[in-house]
C-alpha atoms as an extended CHARMM CRD file, in Angstrom:
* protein
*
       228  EXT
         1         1  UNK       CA             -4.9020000000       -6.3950000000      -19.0840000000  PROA      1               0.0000000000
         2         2  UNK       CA             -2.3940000000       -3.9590000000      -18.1490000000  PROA      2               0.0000000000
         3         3  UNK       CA              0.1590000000       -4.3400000000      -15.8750000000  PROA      3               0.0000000000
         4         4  UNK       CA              0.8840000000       -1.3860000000      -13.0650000000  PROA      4               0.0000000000
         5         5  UNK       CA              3.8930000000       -3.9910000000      -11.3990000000  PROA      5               0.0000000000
         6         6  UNK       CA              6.3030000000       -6.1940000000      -12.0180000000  PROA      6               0.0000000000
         7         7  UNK       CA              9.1180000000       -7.8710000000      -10.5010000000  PROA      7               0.0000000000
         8         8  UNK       CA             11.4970000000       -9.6550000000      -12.3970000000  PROA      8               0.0000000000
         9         9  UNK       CA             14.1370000000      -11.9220000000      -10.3560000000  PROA      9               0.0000000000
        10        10  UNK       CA             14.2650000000       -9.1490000000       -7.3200000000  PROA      10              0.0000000000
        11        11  UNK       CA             16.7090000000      -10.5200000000       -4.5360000000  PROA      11              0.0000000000
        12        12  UNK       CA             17.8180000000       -8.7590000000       -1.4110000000  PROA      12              0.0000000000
        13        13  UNK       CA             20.6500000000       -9.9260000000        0.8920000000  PROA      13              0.0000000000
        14        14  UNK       CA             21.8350000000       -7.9510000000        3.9180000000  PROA      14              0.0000000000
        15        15  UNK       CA             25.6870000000       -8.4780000000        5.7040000000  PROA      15              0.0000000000
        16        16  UNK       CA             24.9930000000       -9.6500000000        9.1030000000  PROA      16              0.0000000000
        17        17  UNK       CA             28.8860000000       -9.1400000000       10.2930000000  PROA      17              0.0000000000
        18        18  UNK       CA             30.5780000000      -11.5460000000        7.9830000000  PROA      18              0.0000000000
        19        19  UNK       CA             27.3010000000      -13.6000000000        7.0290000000  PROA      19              0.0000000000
        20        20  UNK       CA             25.3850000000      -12.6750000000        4.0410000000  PROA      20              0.0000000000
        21        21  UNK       CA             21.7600000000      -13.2350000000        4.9120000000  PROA      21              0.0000000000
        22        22  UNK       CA             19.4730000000      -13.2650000000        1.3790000000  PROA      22              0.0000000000
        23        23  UNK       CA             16.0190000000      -12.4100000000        2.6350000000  PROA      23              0.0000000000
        24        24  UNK       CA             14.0140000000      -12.1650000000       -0.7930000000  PROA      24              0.0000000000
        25        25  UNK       CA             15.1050000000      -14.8870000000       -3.4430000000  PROA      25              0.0000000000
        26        26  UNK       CA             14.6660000000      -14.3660000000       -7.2500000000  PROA      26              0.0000000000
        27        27  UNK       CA             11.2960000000      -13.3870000000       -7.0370000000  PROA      27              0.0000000000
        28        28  UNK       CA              8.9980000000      -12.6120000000       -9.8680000000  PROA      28              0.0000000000
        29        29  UNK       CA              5.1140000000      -11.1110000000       -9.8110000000  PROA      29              0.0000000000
        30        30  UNK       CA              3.2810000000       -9.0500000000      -12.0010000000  PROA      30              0.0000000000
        31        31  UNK       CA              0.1670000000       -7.1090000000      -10.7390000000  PROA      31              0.0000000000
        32        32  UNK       CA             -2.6310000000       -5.6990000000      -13.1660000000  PROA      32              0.0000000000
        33        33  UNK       CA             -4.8880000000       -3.0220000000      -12.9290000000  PROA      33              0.0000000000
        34        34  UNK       CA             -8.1700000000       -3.9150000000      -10.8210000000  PROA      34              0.0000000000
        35        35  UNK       CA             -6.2000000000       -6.8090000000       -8.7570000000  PROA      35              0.0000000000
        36        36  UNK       CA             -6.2750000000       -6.6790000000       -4.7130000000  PROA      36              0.0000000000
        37        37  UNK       CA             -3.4570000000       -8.8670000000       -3.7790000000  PROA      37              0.0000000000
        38        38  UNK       CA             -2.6350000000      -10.3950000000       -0.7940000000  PROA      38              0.0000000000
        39        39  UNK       CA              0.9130000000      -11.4980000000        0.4120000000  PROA      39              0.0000000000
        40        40  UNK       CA              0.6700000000      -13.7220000000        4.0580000000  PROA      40              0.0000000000
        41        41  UNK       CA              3.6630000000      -15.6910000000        5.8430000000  PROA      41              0.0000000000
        42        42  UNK       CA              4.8740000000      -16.2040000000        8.7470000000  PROA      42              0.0000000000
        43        43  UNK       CA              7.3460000000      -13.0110000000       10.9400000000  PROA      43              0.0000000000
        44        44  UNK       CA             10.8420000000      -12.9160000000        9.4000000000  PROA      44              0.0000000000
        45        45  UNK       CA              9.4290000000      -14.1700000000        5.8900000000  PROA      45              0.0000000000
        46        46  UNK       CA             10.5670000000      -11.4380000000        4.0950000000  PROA      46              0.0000000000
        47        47  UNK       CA              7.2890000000       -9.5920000000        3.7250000000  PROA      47              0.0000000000
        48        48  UNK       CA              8.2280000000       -5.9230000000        4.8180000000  PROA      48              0.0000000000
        49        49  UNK       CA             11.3930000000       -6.2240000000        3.3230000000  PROA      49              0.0000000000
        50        50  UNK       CA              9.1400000000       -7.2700000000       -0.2240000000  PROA      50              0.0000000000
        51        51  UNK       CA              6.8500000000       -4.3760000000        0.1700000000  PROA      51              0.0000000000
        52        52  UNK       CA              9.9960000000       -1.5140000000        1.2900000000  PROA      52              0.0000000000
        53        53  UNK       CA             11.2970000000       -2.7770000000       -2.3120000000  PROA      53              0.0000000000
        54        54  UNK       CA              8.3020000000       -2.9480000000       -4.1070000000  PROA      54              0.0000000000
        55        55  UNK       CA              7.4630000000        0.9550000000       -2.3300000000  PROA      55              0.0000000000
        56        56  UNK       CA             10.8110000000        2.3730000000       -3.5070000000  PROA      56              0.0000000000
        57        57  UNK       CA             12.2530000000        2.4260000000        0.4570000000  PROA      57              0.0000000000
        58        58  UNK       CA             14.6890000000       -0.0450000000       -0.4070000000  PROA      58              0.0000000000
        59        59  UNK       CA             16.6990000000       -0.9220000000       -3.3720000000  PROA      59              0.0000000000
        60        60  UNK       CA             17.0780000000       -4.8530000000       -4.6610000000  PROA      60              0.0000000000
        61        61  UNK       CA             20.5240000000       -6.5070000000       -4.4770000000  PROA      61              0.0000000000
        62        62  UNK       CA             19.6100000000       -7.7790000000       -8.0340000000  PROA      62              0.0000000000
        63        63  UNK       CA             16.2570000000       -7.9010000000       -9.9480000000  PROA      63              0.0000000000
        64        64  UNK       CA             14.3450000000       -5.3160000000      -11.7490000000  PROA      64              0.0000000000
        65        65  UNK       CA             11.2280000000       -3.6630000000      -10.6250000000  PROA      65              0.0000000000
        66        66  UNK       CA              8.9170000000       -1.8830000000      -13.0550000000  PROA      66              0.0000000000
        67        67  UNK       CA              6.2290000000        0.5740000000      -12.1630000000  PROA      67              0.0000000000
        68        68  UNK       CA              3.9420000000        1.4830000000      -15.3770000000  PROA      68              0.0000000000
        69        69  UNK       CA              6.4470000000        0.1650000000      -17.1740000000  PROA      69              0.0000000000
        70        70  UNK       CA              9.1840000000        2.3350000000      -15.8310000000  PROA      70              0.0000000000
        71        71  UNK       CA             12.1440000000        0.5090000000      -14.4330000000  PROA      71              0.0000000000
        72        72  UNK       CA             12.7200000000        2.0070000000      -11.2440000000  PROA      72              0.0000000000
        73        73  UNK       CA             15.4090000000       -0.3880000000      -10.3000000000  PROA      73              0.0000000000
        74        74  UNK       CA             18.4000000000        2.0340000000      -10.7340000000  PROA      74              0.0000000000
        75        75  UNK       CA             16.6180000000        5.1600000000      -10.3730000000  PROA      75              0.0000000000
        76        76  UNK       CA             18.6500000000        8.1660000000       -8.1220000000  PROA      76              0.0000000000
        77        77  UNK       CA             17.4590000000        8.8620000000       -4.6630000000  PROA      77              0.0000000000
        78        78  UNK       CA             15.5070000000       11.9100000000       -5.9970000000  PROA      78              0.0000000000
        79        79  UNK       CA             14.0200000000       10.1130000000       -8.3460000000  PROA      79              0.0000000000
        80        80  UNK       CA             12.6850000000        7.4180000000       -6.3250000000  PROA      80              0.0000000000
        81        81  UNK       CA             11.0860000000       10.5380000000       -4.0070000000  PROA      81              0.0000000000
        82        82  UNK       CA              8.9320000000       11.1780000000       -7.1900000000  PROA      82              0.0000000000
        83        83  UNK       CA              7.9150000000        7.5080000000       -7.7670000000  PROA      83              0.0000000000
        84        84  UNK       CA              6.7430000000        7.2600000000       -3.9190000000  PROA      84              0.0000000000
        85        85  UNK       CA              4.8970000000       10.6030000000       -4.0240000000  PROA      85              0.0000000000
        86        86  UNK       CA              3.0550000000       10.4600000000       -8.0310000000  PROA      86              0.0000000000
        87        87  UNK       CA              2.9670000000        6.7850000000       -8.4760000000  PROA      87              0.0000000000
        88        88  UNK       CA              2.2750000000        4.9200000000       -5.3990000000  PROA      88              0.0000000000
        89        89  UNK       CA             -0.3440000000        4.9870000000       -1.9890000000  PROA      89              0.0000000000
        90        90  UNK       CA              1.0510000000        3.8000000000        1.3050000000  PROA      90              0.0000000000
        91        91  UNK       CA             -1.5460000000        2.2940000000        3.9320000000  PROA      91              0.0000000000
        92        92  UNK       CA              0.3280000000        1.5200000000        7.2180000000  PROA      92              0.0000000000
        93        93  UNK       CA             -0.3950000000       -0.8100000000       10.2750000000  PROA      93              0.0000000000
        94        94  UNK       CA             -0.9860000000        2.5770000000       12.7080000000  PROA      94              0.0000000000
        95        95  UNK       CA             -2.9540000000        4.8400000000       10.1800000000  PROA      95              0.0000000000
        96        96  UNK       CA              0.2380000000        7.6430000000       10.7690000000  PROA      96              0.0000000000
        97        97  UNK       CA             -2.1550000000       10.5160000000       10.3650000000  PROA      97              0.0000000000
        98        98  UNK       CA             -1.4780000000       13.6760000000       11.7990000000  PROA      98              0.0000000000
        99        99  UNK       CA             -2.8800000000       14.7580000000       15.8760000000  PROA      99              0.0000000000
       100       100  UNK       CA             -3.5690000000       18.0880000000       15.0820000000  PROA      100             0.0000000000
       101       101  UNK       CA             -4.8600000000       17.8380000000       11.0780000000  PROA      101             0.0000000000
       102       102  UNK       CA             -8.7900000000       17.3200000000       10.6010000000  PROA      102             0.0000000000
       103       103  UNK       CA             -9.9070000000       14.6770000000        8.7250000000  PROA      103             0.0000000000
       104       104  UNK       CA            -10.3110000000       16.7200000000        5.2720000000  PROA      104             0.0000000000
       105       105  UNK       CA             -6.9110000000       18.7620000000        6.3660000000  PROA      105             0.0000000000
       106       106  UNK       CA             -5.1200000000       15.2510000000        6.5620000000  PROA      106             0.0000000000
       107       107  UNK       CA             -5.8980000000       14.5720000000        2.4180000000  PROA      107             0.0000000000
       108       108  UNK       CA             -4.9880000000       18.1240000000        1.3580000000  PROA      108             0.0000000000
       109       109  UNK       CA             -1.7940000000       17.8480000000        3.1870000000  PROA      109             0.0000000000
       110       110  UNK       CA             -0.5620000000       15.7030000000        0.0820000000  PROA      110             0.0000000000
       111       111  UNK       CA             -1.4590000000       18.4540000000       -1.7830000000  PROA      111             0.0000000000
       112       112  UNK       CA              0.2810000000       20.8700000000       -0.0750000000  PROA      112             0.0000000000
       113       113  UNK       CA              3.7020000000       17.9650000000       -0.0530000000  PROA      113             0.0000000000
       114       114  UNK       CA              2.4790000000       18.6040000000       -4.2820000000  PROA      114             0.0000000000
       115       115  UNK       CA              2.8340000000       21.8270000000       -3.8310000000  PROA      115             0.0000000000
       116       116  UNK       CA             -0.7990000000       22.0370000000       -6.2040000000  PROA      116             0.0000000000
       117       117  UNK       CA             -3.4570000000       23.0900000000       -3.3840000000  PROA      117             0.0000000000
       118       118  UNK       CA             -6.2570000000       23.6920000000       -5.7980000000  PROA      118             0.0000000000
       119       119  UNK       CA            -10.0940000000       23.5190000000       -6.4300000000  PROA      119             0.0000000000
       120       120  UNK       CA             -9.5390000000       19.6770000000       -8.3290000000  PROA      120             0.0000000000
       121       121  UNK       CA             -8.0220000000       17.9650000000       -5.1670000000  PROA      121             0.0000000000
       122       122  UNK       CA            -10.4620000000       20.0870000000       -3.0070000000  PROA      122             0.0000000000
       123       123  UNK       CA            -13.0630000000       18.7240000000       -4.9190000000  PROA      123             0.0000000000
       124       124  UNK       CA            -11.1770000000       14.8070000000       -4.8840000000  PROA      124             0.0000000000
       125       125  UNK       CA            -11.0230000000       14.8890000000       -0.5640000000  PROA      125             0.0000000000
       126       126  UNK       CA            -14.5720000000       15.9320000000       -0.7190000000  PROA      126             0.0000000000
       127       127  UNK       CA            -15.5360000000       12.6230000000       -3.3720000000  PROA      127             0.0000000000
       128       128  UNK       CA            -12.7120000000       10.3910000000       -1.1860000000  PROA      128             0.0000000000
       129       129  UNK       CA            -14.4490000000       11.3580000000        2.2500000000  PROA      129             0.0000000000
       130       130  UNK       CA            -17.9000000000       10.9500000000        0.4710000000  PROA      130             0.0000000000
       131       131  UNK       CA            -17.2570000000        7.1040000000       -0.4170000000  PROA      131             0.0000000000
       132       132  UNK       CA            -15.9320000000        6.1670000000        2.1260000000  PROA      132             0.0000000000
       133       133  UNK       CA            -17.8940000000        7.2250000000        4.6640000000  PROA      133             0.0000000000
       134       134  UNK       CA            -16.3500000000       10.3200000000        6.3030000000  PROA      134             0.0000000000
       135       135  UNK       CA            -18.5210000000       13.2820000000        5.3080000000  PROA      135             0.0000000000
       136       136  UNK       CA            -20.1290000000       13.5210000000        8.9420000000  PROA      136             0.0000000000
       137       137  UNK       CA            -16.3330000000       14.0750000000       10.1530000000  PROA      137             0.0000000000
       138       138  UNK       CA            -14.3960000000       15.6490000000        7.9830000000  PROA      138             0.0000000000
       139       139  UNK       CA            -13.6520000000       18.5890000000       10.3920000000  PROA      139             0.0000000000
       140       140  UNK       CA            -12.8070000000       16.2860000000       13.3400000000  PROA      140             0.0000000000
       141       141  UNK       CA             -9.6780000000       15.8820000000       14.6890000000  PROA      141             0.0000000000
       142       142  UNK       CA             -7.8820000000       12.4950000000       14.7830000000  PROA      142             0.0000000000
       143       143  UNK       CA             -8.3540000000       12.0900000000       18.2500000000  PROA      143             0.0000000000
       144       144  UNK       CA            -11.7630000000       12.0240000000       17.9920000000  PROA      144             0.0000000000
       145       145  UNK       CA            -12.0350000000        9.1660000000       16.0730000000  PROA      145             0.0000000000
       146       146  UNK       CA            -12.4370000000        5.2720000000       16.1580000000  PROA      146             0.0000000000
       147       147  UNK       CA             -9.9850000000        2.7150000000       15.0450000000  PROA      147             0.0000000000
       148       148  UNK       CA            -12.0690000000        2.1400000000       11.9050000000  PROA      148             0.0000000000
       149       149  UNK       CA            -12.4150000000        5.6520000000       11.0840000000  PROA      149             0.0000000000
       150       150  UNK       CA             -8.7390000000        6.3690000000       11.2000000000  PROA      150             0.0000000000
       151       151  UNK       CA             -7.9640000000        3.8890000000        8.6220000000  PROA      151             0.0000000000
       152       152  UNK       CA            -10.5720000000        4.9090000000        6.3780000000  PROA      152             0.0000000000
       153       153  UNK       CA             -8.5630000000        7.9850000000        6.3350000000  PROA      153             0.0000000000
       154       154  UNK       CA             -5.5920000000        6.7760000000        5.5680000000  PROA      154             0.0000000000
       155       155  UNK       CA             -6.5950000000        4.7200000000        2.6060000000  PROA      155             0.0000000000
       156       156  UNK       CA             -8.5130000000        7.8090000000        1.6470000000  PROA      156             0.0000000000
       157       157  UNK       CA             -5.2460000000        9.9450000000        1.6990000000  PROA      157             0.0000000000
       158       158  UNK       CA             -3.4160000000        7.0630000000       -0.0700000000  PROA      158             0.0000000000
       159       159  UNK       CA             -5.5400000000        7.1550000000       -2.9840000000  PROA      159             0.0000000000
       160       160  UNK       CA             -5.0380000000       11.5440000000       -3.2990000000  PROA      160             0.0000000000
       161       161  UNK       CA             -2.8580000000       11.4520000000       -5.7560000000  PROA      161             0.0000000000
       162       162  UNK       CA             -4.5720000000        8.9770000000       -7.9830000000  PROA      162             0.0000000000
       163       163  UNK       CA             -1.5730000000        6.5550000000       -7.7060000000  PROA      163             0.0000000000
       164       164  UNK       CA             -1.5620000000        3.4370000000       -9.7840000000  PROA      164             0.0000000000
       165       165  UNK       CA             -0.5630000000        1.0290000000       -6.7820000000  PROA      165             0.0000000000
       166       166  UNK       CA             -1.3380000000        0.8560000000       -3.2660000000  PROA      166             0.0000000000
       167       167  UNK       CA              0.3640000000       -0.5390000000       -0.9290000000  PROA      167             0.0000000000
       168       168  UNK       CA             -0.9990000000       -1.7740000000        2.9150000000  PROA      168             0.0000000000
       169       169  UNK       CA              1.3130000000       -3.1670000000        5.1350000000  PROA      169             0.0000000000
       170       170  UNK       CA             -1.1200000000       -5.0850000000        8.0220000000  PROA      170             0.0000000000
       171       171  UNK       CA             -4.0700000000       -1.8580000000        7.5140000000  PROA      171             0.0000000000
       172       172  UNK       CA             -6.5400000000       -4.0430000000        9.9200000000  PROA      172             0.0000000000
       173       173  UNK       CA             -3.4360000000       -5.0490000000       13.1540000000  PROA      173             0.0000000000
       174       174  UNK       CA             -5.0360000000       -2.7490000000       15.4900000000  PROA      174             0.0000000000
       175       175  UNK       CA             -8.5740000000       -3.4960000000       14.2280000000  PROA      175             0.0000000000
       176       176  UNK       CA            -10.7920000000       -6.1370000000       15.6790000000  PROA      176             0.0000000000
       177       177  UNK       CA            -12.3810000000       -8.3950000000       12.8360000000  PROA      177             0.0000000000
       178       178  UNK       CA            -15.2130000000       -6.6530000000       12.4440000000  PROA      178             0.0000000000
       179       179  UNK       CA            -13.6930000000       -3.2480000000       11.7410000000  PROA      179             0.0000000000
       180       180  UNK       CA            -10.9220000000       -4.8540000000       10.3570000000  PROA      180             0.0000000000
       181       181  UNK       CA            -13.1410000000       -6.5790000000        7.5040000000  PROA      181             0.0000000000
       182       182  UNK       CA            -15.2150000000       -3.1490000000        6.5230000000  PROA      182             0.0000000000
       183       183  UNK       CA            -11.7750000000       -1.5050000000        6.4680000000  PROA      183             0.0000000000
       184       184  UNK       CA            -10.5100000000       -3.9890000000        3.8600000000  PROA      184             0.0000000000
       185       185  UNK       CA            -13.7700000000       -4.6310000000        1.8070000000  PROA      185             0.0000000000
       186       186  UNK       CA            -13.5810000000       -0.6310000000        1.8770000000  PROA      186             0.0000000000
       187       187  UNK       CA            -10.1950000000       -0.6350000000        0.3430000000  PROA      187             0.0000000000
       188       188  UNK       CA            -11.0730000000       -3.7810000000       -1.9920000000  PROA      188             0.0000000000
       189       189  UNK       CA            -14.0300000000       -1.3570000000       -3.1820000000  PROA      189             0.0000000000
       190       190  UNK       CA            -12.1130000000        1.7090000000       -4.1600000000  PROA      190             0.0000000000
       191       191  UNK       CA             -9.2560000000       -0.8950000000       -6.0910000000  PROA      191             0.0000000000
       192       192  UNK       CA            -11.9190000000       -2.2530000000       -8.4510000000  PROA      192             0.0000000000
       193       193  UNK       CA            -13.6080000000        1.1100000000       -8.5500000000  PROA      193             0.0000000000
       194       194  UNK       CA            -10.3540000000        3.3310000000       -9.5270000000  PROA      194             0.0000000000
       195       195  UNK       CA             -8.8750000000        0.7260000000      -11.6160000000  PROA      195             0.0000000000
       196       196  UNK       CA             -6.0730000000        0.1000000000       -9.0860000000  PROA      196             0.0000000000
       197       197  UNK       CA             -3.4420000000       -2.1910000000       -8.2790000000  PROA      197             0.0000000000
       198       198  UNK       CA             -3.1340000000       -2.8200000000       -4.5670000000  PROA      198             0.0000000000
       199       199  UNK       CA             -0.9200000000       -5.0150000000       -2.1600000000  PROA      199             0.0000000000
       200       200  UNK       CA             -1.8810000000       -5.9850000000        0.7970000000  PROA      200             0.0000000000
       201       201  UNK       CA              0.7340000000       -7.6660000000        3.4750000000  PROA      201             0.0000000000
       202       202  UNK       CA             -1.3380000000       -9.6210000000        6.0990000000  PROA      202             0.0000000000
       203       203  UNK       CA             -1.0070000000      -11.6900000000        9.0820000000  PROA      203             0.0000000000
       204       204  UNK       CA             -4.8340000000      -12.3010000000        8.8080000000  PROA      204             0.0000000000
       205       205  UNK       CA             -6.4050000000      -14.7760000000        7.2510000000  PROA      205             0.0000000000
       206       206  UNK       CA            -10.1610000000      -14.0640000000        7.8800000000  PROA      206             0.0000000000
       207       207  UNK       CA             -9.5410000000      -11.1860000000        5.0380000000  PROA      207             0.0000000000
       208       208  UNK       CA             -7.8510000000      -13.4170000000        2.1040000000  PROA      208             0.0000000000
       209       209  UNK       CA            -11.0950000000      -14.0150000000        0.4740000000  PROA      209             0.0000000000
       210       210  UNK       CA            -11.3860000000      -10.4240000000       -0.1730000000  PROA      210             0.0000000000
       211       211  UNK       CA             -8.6790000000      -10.4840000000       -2.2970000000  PROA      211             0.0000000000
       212       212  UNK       CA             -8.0110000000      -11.9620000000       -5.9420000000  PROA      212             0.0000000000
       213       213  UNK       CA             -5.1680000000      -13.5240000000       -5.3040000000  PROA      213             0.0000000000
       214       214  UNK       CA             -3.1300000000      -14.6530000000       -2.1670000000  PROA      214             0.0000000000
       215       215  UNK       CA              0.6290000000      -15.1450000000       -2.4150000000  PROA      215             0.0000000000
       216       216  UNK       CA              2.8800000000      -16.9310000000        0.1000000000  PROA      216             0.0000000000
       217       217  UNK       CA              6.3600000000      -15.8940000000        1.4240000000  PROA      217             0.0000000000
       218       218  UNK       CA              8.5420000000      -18.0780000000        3.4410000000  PROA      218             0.0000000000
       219       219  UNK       CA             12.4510000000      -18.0290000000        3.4850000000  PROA      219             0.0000000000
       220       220  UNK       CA             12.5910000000      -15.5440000000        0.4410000000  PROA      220             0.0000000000
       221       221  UNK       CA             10.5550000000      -17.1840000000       -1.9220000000  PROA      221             0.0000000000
       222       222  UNK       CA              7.0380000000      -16.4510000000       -2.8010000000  PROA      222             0.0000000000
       223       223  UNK       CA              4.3290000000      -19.3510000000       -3.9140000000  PROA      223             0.0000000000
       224       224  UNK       CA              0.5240000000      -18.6560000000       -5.0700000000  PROA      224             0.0000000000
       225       225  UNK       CA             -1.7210000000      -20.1280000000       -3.2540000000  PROA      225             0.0000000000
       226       226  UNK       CA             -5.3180000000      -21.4440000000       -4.1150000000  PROA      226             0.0000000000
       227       227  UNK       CA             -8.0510000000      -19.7020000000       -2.7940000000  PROA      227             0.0000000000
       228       228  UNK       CA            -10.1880000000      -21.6020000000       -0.3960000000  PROA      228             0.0000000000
């Protein structure tokens, strides 16, 4: 099975004044193709600081991180643009869609950011609104829509440019469980379906089981945990 990440020995320390705090410890994971990961622990664990590095936001104080088998570790700022934009999806807590964008206007906006408007990604909103639900609002505005629905647009327009990994940093926080758990079985659905890799940082427990693995992060190191 291939892999689409892997982290080999990736620390990150920060200068607090004089102090040197080390927030991520030597920490090593590989993620293959179809896996829906999750990574839980408690606030100040590290696990933002894990997923900025693993998202090419931040850069490792030491370690190497390869995406498709590219070591991105010492790629230039520019560079690193590219990675975010071709190779990865970003879900966030607040879906960060657009006010004045319909729903269908929000996906071809990374398009547009492509600078490749054409007839194929017309043609992938239209299948990504499809499956997941959308089709009955694809001309609404994001005000007019529910909690639920906003997320399902924003893993929809993480998964526009076909990117090999996704990334969700707490997708269901301003969800209750219900709408939480369709949001996440949704993006589950679409990992196994597109032959994904996906990350999930979570503070909720009720959704581990959807996911293949769970990983633990406390003080800068990260532990597998057995699924219950």
């Amino acid at each position: 099975m291939s892999s689409v990440l892997k982290l080999e020995n990736v620390s990150k320390a920060f200068m607090d004044g004089d102090v040197q705090i080390e927030v991520l410890k030597s920490i090593s994971l590989k993620v293959n193709r179809g896996e829906f990961i999750a990574i839980e622990g408690p606030s100040g664990s590290g696990k933002s600081t894990l997923l900025s590095i693993i998202g090419a936001l931040l850069t490792p104080t030491s370690g190497s991180i390869f995406i498709d088998n590219e070591n991105i570790s010492k790629y230039q700022p520019a560079e690193l643009t590219k990675v975010r934009l071709n190779n990865i999806g970003f879900i966030f807590q607040s879906s960060n869609l657009i006010p004045f964008l319909s729903v269908k206007d929000q996906l071809l906006l990374v398009s547009d950011i492509n600078k490749s408007r054409n007839n194929e990604y017309k043609t992938k909103a239209a299948q990504l609104i499809h499956d997941l639900g959308l089709a009955h609002r694809e001309d609404s505005k994001i005000h007019q829509l529910s909690g639920g629905e906003k997320q399902r647009v924003a893993i929809a327009r993480a998964f526009m440019n076909n990117p090999d990994l996704i990334l969700a940093d707490e997708p269901t926080a301003s969800l209750d469980s219900d709408r939480g758990r369709q949001v996440v079985e949704m993006l589950s659905r679409e990992v196994k379906n597109m032959n994904k890799a996906a990350i999930m940082v979570t503070h909720d427990k009720r959704m581990l089981d959807l996911c293949d693995r769970v990983l633990h992060i406390e003080d800068g190191k990260l532990t597998e945990r057995q699924k219950k």
